[in-house]
C-alpha positions as CSV (number, residue, x, y, z in Angstrom):
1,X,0.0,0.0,0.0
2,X,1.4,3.5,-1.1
3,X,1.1,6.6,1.1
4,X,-0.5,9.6,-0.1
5,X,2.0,11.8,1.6
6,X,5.6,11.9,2.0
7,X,5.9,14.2,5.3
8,X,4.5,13.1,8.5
9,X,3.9,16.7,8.9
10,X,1.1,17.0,6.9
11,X,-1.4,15.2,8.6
12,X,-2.3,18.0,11.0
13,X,-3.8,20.3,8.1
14,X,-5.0,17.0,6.2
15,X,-7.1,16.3,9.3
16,X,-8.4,20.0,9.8
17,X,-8.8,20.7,6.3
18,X,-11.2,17.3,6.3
19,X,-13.0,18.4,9.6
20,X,-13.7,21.8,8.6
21,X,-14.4,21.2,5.1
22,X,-12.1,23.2,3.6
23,X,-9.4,23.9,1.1
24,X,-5.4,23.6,1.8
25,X,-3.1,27.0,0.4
26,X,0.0,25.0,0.2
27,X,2.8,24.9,-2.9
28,X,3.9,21.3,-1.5
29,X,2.6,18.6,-3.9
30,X,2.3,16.2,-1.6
31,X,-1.5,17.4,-0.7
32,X,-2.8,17.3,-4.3
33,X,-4.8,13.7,-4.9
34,X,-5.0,13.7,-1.4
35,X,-9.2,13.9,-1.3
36,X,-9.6,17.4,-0.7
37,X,-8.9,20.7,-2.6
38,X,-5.5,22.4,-2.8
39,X,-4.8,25.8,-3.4
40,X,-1.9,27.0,-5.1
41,X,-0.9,30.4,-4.8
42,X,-1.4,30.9,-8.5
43,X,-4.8,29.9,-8.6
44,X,-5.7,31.8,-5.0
45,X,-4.6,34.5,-7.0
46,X,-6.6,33.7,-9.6
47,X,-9.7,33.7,-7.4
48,X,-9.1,36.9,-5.7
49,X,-9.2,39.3,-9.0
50,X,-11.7,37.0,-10.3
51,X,-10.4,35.9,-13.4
């Protein structure tokens, strides 16, 4: 069985980001495919000026 994360310090924001149903802001690959959305600073950006 293969891990979806690399860092055993991710779990803390894994676990709040699934409790509070919300998205990560993080550049570290390791959250994307991991079963909730991820936010890149790029596409934050994006959001905020609303293109």
């Amino acid at each position: 069985m293969q891990h979806a994360f690399r860092s055993v310090n991710d779990w803390p924001a894994v676990a709040a980001a699934l409790l509070l149903d919300c998205p990560v802001w993080s550049e570290d690959k390791d959250y994307f495919g991991a079963g909730m959305a991820t936010w890149t600073t790029a596409t934050f950006e994006l959001y905020l000026t609303g293109t």
